[in-house]
N, C-alpha and C positions, 0 to 999 in steps of 0.2 A: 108353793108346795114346800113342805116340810121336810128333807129328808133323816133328820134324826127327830122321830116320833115315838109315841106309844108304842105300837104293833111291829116297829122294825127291832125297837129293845126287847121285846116280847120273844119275835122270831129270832133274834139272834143267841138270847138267851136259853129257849127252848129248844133250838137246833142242836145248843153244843151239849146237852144232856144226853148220859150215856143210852145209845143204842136207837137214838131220832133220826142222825145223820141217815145211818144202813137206811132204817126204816120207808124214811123218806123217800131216800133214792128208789128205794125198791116203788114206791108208790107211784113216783115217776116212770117209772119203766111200763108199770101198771094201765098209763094214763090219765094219772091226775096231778092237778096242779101243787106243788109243794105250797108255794105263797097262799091257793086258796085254802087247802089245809089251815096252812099255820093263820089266816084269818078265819075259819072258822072257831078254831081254839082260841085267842083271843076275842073275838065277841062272846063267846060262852062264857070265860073266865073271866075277864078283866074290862072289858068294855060294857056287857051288857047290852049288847044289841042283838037284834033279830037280822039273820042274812038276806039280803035284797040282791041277789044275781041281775038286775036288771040296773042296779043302781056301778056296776063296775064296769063300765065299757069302756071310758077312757083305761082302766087298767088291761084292759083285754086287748083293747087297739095294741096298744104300749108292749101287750106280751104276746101279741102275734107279730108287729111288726121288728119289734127292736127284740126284745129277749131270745126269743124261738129263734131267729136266723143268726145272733151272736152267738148261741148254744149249738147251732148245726157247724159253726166254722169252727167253732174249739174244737170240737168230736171230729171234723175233717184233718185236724192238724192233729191229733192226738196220736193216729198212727206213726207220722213220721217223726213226733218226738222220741215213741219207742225206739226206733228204726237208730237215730242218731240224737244225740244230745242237743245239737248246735239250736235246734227248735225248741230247747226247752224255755225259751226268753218270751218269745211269740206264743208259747201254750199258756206261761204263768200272765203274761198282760192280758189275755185274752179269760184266763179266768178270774182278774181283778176287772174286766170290762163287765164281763158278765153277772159278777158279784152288783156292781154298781147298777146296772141294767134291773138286778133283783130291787136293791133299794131303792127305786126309781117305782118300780110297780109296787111295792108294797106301801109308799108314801103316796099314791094316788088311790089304794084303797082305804087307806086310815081317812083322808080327807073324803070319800064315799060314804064312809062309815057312820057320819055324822046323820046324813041324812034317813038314817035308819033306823027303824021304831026302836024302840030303848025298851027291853023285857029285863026281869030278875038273872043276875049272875046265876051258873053253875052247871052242872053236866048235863042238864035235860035240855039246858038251851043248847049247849056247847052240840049233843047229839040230834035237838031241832036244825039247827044250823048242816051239820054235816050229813044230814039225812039231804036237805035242799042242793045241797053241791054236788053230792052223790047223784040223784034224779038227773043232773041235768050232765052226767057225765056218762060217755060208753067205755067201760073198763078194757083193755086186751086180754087181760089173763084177772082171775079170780082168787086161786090158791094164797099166794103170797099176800095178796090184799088186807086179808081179814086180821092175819099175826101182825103186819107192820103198819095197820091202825090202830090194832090195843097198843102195841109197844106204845107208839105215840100218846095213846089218851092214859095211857093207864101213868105215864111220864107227867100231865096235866093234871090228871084227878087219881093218884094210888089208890083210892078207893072207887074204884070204878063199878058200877053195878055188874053182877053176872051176866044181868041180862041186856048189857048196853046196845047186842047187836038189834035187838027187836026193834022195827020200825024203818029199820036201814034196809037199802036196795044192794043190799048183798049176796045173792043166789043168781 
């Protein structure tokens, strides 16, 4: 496995553009995956591939057993770093764990990625793609969803169609 690849320069690059971060997180809260996001956006734009959810299990093993439960113990310790300082050593290692935890899953889907039919670059794949991830996701909350996906695509493709949302399981 690869850890500095295609899709991790990609994601890391695309994350720190202005207004992805918030976005993101917000999408998280929402219930979906940041990494599968930011690999939908890369197949669309720069790999050209067609998304295969069946083809990333080793990354889903990977982010339900290791990611998920290192991201539940940082948010457990978060309170008491407010509370006192002295935690604040144990919050940042824990979010450098968790940082590497990400590069871990997202270098297990770049090597998936291969095995996945090769279509034309650009926003119809990038929203073929995110229309398949969407379907296979149950949302918590809707409102906030729909603003901090443009923010994101419209951050990938500034010319984004008006009508990007048509097709997507949005309602």
């Amino acid at each position: 496995m690869k850890l500095e690849n295609a899709l991790w320069h990609y994601a890391v690059r695309l994350y720190r553009q202005d207004g992805v971060e918030q976005a993101c997180l917000t999408l998280q809260e929402a219930g979906l995956s940041i990494n599968r996001l930011l690999l939908c956006c890369w197949l669309g734009q720069d790999a050209g591939r067609r998304l295969a959810l069946d083809q990333l299990e080793a990354a889903t093993t990977w982010q339900t057993d290791i990611t998920h439960p290192m991201r539940a113990l940082r948010y457990a310790v978060r309170p008491h770093k407010q509370q006192d300082d002295s935690y604040q050593a144990v919050y940042a290692a824990m979010r450098k764990a968790e940082l590497a935890c990400e590069q871990v899953e997202l270098a297990l889907m770049c090597e998936a990625a291969d095995a996945m039919n090769q279509a034309e670059t650009g926003v119809d794949l990038l929203l073929e793609n995110l229309a398949c991830y969407l379907n296979a996701c149950t949302l918590k909350q809707m409102s906030p969803v729909v603003d901090a996906l443009e923010t994101v695509l419209r951050t990938v493709y500034p010319a984004l169609p008006e009508d990007w949302q048509t097709g997507l399981p949005l309602h």
